[in-house]
C-alpha positions as a Markdown table, in Angstrom:
| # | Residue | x | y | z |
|---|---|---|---|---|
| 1 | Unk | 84.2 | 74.8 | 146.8 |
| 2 | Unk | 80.9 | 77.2 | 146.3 |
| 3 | Unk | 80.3 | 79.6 | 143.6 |
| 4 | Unk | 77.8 | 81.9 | 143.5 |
| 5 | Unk | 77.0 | 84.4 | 139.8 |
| 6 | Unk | 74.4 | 86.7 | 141.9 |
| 7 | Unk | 76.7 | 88.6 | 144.3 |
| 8 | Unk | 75.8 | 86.2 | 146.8 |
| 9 | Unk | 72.0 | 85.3 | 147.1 |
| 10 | Unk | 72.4 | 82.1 | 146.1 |
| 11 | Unk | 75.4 | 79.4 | 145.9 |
| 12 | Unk | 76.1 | 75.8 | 144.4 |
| 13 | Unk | 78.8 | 73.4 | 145.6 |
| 14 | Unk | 81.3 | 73.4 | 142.2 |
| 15 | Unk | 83.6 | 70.8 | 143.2 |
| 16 | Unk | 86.1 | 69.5 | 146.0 |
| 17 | Unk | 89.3 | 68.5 | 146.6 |
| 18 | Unk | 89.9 | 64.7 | 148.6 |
| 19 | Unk | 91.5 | 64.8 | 151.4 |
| 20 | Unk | 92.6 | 68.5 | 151.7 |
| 21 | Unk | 91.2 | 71.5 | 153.4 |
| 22 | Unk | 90.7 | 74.7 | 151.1 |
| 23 | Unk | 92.5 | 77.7 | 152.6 |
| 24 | Unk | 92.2 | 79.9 | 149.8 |
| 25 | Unk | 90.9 | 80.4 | 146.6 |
| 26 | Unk | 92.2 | 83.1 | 144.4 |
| 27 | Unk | 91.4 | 84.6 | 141.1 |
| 28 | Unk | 94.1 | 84.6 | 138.7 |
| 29 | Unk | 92.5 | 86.4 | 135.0 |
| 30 | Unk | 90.3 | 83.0 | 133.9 |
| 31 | Unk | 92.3 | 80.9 | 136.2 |
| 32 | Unk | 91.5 | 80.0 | 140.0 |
| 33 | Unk | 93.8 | 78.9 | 142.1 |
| 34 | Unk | 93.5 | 77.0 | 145.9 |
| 35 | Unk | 96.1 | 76.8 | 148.8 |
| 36 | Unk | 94.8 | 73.7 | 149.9 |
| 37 | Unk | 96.1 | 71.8 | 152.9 |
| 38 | Unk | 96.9 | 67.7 | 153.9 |
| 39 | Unk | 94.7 | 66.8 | 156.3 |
| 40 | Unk | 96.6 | 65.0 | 159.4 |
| 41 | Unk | 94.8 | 62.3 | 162.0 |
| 42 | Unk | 92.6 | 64.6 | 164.1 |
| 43 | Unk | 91.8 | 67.1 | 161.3 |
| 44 | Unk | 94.7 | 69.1 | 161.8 |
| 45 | Unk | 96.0 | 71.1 | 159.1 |
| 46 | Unk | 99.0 | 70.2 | 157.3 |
| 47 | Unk | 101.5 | 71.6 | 154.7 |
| 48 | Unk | 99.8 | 73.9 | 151.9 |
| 49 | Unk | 99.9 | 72.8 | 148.4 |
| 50 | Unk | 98.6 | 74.7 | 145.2 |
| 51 | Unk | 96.3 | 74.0 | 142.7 |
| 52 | Unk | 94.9 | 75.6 | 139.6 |
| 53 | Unk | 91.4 | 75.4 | 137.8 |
| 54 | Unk | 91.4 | 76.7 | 134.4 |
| 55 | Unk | 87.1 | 75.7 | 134.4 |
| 56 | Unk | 85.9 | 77.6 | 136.9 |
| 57 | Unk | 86.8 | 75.3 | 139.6 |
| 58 | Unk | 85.6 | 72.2 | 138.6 |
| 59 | Unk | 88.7 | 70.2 | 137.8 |
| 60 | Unk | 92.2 | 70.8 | 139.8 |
| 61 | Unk | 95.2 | 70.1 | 138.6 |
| 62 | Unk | 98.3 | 70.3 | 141.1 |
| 63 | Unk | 100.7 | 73.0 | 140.9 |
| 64 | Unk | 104.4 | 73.7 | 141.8 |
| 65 | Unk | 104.5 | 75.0 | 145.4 |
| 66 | Unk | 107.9 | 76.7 | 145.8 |
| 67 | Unk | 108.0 | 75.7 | 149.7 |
| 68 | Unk | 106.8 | 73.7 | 152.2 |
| 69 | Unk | 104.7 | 75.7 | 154.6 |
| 70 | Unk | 102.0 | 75.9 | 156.6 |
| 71 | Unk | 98.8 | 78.7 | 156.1 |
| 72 | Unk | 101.0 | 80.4 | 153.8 |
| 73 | Unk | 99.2 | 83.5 | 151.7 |
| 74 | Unk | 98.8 | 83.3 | 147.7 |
| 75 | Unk | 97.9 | 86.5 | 145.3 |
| 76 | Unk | 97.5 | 87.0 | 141.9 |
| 77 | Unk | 97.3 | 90.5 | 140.8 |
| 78 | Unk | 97.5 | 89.0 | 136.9 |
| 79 | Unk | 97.1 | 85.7 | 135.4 |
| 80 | Unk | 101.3 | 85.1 | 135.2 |
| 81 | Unk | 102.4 | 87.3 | 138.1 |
| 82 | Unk | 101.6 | 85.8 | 141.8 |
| 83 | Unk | 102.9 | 85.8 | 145.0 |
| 84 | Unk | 103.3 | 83.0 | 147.5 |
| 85 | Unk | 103.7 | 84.7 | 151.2 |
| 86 | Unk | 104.8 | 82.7 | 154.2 |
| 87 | Unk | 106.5 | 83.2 | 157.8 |
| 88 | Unk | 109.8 | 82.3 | 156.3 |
| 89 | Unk | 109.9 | 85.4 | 153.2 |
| 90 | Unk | 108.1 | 85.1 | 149.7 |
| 91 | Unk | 108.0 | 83.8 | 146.1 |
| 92 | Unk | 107.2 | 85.2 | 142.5 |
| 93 | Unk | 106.0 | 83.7 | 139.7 |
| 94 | Unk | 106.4 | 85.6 | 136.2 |
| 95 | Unk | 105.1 | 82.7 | 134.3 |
| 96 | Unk | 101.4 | 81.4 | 136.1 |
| 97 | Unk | 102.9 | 79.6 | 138.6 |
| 98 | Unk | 105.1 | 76.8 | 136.2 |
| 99 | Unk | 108.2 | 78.3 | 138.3 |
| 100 | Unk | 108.9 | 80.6 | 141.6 |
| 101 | Unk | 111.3 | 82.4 | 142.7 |
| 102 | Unk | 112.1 | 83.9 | 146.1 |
| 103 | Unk | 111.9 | 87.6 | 146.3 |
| 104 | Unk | 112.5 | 88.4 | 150.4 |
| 105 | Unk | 113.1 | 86.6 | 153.5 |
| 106 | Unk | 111.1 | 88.8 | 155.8 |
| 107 | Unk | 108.3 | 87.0 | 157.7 |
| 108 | Unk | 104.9 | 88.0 | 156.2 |
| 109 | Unk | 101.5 | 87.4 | 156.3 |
| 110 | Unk | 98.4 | 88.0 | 154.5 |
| 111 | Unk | 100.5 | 89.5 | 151.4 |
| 112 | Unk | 97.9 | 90.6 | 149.2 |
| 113 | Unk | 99.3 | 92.3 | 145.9 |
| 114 | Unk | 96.9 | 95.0 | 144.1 |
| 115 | Unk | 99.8 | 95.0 | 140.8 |
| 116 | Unk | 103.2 | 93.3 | 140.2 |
| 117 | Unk | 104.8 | 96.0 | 142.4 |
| 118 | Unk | 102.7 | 97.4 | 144.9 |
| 119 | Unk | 101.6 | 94.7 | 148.1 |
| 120 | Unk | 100.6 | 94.7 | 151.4 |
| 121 | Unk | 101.5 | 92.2 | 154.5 |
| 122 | Unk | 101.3 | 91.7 | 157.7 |
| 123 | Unk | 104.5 | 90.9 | 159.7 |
| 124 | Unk | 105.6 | 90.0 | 163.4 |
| 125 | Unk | 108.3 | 91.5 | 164.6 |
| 126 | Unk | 109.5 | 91.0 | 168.3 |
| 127 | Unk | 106.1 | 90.4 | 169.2 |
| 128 | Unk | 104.4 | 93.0 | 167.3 |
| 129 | Unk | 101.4 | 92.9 | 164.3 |
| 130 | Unk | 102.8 | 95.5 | 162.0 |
| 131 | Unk | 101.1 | 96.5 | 158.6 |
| 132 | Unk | 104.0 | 96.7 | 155.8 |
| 133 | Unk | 104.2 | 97.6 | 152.0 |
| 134 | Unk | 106.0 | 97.2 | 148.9 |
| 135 | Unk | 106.2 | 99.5 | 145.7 |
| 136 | Unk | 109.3 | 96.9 | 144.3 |
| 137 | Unk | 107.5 | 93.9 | 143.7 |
| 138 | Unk | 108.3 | 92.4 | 147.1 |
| 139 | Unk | 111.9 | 92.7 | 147.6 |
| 140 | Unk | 111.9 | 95.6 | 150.3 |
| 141 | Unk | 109.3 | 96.9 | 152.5 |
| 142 | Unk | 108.6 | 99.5 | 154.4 |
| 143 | Unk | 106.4 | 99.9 | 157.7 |
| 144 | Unk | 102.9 | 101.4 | 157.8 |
| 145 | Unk | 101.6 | 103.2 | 160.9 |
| 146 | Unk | 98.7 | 101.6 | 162.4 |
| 147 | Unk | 96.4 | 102.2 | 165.8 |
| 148 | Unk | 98.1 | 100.8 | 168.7 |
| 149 | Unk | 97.3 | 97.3 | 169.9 |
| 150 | Unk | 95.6 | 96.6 | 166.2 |
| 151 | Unk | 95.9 | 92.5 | 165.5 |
| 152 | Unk | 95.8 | 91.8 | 161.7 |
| 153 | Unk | 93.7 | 89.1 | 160.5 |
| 154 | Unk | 92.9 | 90.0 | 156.9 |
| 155 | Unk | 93.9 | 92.7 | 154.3 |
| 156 | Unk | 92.5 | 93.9 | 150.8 |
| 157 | Unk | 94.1 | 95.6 | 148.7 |
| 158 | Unk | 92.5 | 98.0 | 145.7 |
| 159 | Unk | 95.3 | 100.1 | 144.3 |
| 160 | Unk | 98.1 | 102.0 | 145.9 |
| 161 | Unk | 95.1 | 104.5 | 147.6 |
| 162 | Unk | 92.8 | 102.4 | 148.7 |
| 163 | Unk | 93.3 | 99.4 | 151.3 |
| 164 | Unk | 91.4 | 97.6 | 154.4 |
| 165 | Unk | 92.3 | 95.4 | 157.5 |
| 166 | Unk | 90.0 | 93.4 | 159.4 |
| 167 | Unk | 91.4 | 91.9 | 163.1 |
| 168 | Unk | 91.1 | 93.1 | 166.6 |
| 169 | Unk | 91.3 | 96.2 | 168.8 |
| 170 | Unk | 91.4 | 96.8 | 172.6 |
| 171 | Unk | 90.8 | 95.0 | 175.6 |
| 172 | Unk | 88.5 | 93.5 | 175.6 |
| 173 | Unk | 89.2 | 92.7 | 172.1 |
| 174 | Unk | 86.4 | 93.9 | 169.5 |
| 175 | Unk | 86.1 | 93.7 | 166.0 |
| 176 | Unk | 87.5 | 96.5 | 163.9 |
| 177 | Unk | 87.8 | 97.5 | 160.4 |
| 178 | Unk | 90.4 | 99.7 | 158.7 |
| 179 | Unk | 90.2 | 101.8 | 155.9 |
| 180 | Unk | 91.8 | 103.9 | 154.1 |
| 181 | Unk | 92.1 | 105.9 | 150.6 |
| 182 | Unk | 95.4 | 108.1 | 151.0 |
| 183 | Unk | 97.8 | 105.0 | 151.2 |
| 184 | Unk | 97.6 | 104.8 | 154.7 |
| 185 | Unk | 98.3 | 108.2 | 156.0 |
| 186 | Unk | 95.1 | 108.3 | 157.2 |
| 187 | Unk | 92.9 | 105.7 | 159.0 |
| 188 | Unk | 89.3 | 105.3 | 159.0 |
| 189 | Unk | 88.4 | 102.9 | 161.8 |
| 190 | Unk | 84.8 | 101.0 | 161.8 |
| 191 | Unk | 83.9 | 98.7 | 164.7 |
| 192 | Unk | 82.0 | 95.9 | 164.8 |
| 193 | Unk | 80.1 | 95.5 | 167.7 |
| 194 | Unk | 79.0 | 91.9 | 167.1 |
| 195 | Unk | 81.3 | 90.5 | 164.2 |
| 196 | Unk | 84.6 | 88.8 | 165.6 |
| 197 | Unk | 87.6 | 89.4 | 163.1 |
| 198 | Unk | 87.4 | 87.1 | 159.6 |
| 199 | Unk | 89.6 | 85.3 | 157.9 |
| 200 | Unk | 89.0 | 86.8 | 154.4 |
| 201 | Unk | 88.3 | 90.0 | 153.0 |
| 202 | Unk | 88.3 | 91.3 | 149.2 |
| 203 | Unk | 86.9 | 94.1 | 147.4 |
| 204 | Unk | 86.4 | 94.5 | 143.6 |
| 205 | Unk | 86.0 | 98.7 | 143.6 |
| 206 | Unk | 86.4 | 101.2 | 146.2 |
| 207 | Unk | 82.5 | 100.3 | 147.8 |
| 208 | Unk | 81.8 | 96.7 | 146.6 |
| 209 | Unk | 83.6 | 93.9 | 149.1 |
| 210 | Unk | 83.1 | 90.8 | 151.0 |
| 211 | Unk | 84.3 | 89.8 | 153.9 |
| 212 | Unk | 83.9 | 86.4 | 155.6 |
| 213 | Unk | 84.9 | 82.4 | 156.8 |
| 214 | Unk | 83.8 | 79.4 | 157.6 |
| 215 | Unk | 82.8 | 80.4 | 161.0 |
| 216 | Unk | 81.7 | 83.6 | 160.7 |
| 217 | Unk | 79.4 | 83.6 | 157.6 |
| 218 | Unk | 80.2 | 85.7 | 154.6 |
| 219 | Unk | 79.0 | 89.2 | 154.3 |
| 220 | Unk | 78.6 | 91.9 | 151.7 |
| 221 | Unk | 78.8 | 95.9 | 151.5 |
| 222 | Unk | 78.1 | 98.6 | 149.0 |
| 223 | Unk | 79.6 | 101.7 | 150.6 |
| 224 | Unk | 83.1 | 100.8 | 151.1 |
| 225 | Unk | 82.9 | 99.0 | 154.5 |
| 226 | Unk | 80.2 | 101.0 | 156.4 |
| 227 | Unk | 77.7 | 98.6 | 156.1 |
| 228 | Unk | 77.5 | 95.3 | 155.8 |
| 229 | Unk | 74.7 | 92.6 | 154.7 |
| 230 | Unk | 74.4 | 89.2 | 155.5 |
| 231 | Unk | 74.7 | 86.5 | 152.5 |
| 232 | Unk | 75.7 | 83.1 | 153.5 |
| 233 | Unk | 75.0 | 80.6 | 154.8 |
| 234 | Unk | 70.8 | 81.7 | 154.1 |
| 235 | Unk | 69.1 | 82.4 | 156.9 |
| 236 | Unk | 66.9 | 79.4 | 158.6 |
């Protein structure tokens, strides 16, 4: 795991975890806490399990994981209130994660949860990558309307105004970027001519944000999305 304390300009390895693969790292109050996954013969990914540093992500400690499942999406919009998103529905935690409890059954993706009640997730039905939201904590959802042929590979979440999507658009497919500050009754779209989609994106006001993976090299912007700067790997 890096960390970096200068918005990116410089990073330090803080710790690692043996024989997993970090999917995620999320911020829970003081806490952080990693989906990490079993690594199989080959280097393939296997089922996620959770852990939580209360150091800054030195030490882990293992944590209840409330199913067995593969990429599955974890989000803590407070330190005892999280969300634990998967194809087969989702889980809530009340308590830091010491016990879950299954909220919906709905195939989701990406949930990312800006308070207890109001989320975001991506979800395949028949076929289709559609955008859906919660104001209930997760147990129903309703459908948000997005640009046709628009794959979802990441979503951030602000506040019940202001939300973004990163994935694909068009054929050929091109990067794309989504905004918007109404909700989603209105989109802003943002291509990127050179960027493929990434894997994560999070923003801490309505102009600061990162957006990055492993592949791709993480990436800063001030102005919402417009713009964006590169910041790791360094350069050379």
């Amino acid at each position: 795991m890096l960390a970096t304390v200068d918005g990116g300009r410089t990073w330090l390895v803080r710790s690692r975890l043996r024989h997993r693969a970090i999917e995620q790292l999320v911020l829970a109050g003081s806490d952080v806490w990693a989906v990490a996954a079993s690594l199989r013969p080959g280097g393939v990914a296997g089922a996620a399990q959770l852990y939580r540093s209360t150091d800054n992500g030195r030490d882990w400690h293992p944590m209840p994981t409330p199913v067995s499942a593969r990429f599955p999406s974890l989000s803590f919009p407070t330190s005892q209130t999280g969300f634990f998103a998967y194809d087969g529905g989702l889980f809530r935690t009340t308590n830091g994660g010491r016990r879950w409890q299954r909220v919906s059954r709905r195939n989701l993706r990406n949930a990312r949860f800006a308070s207890p009640r109001i989320g975001l997730a991506s979800s395949f039905v028949a076929d289709r990558n559609e955008l859906v939201y919660t104001t209930d904590g997760g147990a129903h959802w309703r459908r948000s309307s997005l640009p046709r042929g628009t794959a979802i590979s990441a979503i951030a979440i602000l506040d019940e105004h202001h939300w973004w999507l990163n994935g694909t658009f068009g054929a050929p497919s091109r990067g794309i970027l989504l905004r918007t500050s109404d909700g989603g009754r209105h989109w802003e779209a943002i291509r990127f001519p050179s960027v493929p989609s990434f894997q994560v994106l999070t923003f801490s006001t309505p102009v600061d944000g990162f957006a990055g993976d492993g592949t791709n090299g993480f990436y800063r912007t001030r102005d919402g999305g417009t713009t964006w700067t590169y910041v790791y790997p360094p350069a050379g």
